[in-house]
N, C-alpha and C positions, 0 to 999 in steps of 0.2 A: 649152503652158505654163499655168500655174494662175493663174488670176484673183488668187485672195488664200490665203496663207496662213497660219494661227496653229499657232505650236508654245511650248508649256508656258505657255499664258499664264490670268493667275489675276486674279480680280476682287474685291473687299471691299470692303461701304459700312460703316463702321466696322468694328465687330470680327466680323463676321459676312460670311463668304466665300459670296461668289455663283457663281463659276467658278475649279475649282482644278484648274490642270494641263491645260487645256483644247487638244486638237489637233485641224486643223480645215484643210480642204482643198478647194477650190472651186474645179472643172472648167469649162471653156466647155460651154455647152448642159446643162448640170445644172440638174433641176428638182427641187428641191429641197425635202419641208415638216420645220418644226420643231416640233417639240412636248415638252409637258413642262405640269407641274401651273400653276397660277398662281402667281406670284411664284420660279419655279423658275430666272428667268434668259434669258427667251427676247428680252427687251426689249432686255436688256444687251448680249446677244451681237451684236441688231441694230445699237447705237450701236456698238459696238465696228469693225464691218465694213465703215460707213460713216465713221468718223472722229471720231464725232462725240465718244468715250469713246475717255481710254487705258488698257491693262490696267495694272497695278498693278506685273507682274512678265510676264516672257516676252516676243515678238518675232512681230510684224506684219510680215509682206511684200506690198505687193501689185501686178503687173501695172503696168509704165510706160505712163502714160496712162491707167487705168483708168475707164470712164466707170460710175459707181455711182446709181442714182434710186431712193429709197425713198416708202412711203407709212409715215408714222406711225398711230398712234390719236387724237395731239393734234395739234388744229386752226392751225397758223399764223397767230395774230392779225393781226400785221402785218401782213399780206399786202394790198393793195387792189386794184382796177379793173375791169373787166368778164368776166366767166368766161371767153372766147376769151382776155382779154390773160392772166389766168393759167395757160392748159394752155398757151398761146402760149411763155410764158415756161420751160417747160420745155426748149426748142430752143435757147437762148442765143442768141447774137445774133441769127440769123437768126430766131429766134422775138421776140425784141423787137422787126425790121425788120418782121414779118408786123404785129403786133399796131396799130403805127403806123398800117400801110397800112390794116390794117381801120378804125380809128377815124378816120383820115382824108378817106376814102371815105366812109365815112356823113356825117360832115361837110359835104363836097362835093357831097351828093347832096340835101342843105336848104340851102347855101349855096354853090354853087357861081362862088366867087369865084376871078381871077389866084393868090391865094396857095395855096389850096389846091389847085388844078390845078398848078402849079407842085410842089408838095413830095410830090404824089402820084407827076409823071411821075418825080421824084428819086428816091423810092420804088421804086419800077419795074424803074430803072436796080440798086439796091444790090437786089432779090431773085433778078432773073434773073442777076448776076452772083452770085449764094452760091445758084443753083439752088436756090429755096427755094419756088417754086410748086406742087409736091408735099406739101412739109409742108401746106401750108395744106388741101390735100383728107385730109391723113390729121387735123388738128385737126379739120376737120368733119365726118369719118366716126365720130371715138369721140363728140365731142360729141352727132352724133347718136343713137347706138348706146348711151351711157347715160343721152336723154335729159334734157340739160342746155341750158340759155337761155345760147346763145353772149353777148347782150347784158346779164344782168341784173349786177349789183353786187356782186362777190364777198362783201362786208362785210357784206351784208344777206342771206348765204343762212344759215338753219339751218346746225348741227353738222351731219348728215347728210348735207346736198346739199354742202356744202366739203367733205368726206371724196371726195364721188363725185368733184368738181372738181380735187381734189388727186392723188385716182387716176388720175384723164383724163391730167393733165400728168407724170406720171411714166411714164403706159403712151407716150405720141406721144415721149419722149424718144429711146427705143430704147438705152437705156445698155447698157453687158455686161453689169453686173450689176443685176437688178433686185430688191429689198429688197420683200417687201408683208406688211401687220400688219394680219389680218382685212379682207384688200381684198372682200368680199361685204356685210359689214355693208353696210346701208341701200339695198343694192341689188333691185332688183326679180327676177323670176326670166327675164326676158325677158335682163335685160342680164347678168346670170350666165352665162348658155349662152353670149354673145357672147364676155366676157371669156375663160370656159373653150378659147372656141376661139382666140381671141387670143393666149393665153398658150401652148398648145398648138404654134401655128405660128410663136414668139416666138425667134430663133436666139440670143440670149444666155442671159444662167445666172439662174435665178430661183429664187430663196427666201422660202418665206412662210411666215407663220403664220396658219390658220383652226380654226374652230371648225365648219367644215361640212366635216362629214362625205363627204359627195357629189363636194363639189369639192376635198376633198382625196385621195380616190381614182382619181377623173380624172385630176388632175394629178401626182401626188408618182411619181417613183421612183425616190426613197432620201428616208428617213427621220432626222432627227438628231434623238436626244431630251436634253434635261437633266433628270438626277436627281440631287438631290442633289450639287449643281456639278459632274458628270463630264458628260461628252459625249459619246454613245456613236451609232455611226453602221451602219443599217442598208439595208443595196443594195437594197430591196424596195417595192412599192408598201404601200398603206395597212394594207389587209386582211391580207396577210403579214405584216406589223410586228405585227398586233396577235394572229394565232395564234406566230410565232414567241416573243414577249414572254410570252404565257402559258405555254407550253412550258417556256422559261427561268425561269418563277416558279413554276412545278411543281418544275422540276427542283432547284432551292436550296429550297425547304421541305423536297423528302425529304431533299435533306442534312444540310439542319437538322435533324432530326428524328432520323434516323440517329447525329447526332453526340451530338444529348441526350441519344439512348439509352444 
């Protein structure tokens, strides 16, 4: 069964159409990259898939229950408290119940007072019963792996290091679908390779948008591109997209040409 699907759906921010007549189909284990010029609509289509935008016109399906985690390009102001409690919080509750325990613990370990010995063993109690002592070693394997300070102040990191911290907690989600918009920006080339292998052995459906070259070859095999609000979809790795594509732009100029004649 398909994750999500759109059939005939059209977008316009005023009088200017950004997706018209758009059909769009999204497989479990599909890796998927998007491409298209800038401002071509690649942003839209991602609001649209996560909820966040409704189309104008046409009809959104998607998958009961669907678990969706995206990475945006803009930063979540709101957001506050120490970099584990936000990849933490990507888990939902049992990611809130980790996050406690960790801040708790440290607590207890300068103060170790009745109360805090007490709301830890509580603690305790609510993770082994939602099996959540696993998460906690996969939160500390990407943290490690993108090098990121489990302890510092989410509100006080750079733009760049809250992107890495916003990608952490969308990759330890494990949702079906996972949404990512230039997930390499700001990343090192150490933590690229990890990510590529990560996402490589990632059993849900991923879709993203980059601008690198490298890791887009790696990963893609199938290509959606927007031009000119259509959406056209190619079953191919990177490198094919981009000899097939010229192929196709050969072959409609000699028509054009043919027909001036």
């Amino acid at each position: 069964m398909a994750f999500v699907n759109l059939r005939n759906v059209s977008v316009s921010y005023g009088s200017e159409p950004v997706l018209e007549g758009v059909d769009l189909q999204i497989e479990p284990g599909e890796r998927i990259s998007l491409v298209g010029r800038n401002g071509s609509g690649k942003s839209t289509l991602l609001k649209l898939l996560t909820g966040e935008i409704a189309p104008d016109s046409g009809e959104i399906t998607r998958m009961i229950g669907l678990r969706v985690a995206s990475l945006t390009q803009t930063v979540q102001q709101a957001m506050s408290g120490s970099v584990y409690d936000i990849v933490a919080g990507g888990l939902g509750d049992a990611g809130t119940a980790l996050a406690r325990y960790h801040r708790v613990s440290r607590e207890a370990a300068t103060h170790p007072d009745a109360a805090h010995l007490d709301e830890l063993h509580e603690l305790q109690h609510v993770l082994e019963a939602s099996s959540a002592w696993s998460m906690h070693q996969e939160i500390e394997t990407v943290l490690t792996r993108m090098s990121l300070p489990g302890e510092a102040l989410f509100e006080h990191l750079s733009a760049g290091m809250s992107r890495r911290v916003l990608l952490a907690r969308a990759l330890v989600s494990r949702p079906d679908l996972l949404l990512l918009d230039e997930p390499t920006n700001h990343l090192d080339l150490q933590a690229i390779l990890w990510l590529e292998e990560f996402l490589l052995a990632y059993q849900g459906a991923l879709l993203f948008v980059t601008h690198d070259r490298a890791f887009l070859q790696r990963l893609s095999r199938r290509i959606l591109e927007i031009d000119r609000g259509r959406l056209s979809s190619w079953p191919c790795d990177y490198n094919t997209f981009v000899d097939r594509k010229a192929g196709l732009l050969e072959a409609q100029a000699h028509e054009a040409k043919v027909f001036d004649k």
